[in-house]
C-alpha positions in Angstrom: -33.5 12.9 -18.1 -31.0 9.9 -17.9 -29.9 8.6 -14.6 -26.3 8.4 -13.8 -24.7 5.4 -11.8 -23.6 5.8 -8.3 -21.6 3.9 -5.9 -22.7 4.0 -2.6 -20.8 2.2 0.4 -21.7 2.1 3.9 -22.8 -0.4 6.8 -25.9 -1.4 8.3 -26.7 -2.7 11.4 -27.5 -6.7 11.5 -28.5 -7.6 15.0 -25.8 -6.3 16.7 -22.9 -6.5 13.8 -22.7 -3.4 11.6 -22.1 -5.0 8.2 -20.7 -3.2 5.1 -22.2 -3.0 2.0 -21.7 -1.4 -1.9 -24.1 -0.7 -4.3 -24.7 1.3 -7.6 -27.6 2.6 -7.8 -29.0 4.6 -11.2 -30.5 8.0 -10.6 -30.5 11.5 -11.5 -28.3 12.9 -8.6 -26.7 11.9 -5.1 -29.5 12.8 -2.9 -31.9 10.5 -4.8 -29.2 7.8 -5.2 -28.8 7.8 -1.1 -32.8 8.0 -0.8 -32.8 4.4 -3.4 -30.5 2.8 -1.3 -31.7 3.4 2.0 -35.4 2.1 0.5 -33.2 -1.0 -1.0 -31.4 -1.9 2.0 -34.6 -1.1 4.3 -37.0 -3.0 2.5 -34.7 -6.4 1.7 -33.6 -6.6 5.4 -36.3 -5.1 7.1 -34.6 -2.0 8.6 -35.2 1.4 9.5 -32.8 4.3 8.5 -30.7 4.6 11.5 -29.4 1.5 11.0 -28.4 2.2 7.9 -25.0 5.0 7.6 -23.9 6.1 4.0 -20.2 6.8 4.1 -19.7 7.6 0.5 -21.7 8.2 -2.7 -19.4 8.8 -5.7 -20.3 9.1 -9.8 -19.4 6.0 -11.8 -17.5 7.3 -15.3 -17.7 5.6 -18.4 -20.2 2.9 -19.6 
């Protein structure tokens, strides 16, 4: 199966500043997409999931 690319934009929570954030993740659909980048941002700053909100995940055309 060949993964797609997704953009996914949201804000995590940094001390007390939420900061925003984009990333394209590859994966097969959306709900694995949100499920990479909540491991990405987790594990690189060291948070839990509610301090990490998806706003949008939307398909990348072309490439």
């Amino acid at each position: 199966m060949t993964d797609k690319n997704f953009e996914i934009t949201g804000e995590y929570r940094e001390r007390k500043v939420w900061k925003p954030f984009t990333k394209v993740i590859a994966a097969p659909n959306e709900k694995v997409a949100e499920e990479r980048t909540f491991t990405v941002i987790g594990s690189k700053h060291h948070l839990m999931r509610n301090y990490i909100n998806i706003k949008a995940i939307t398909p990348i055309n072309g490439e």
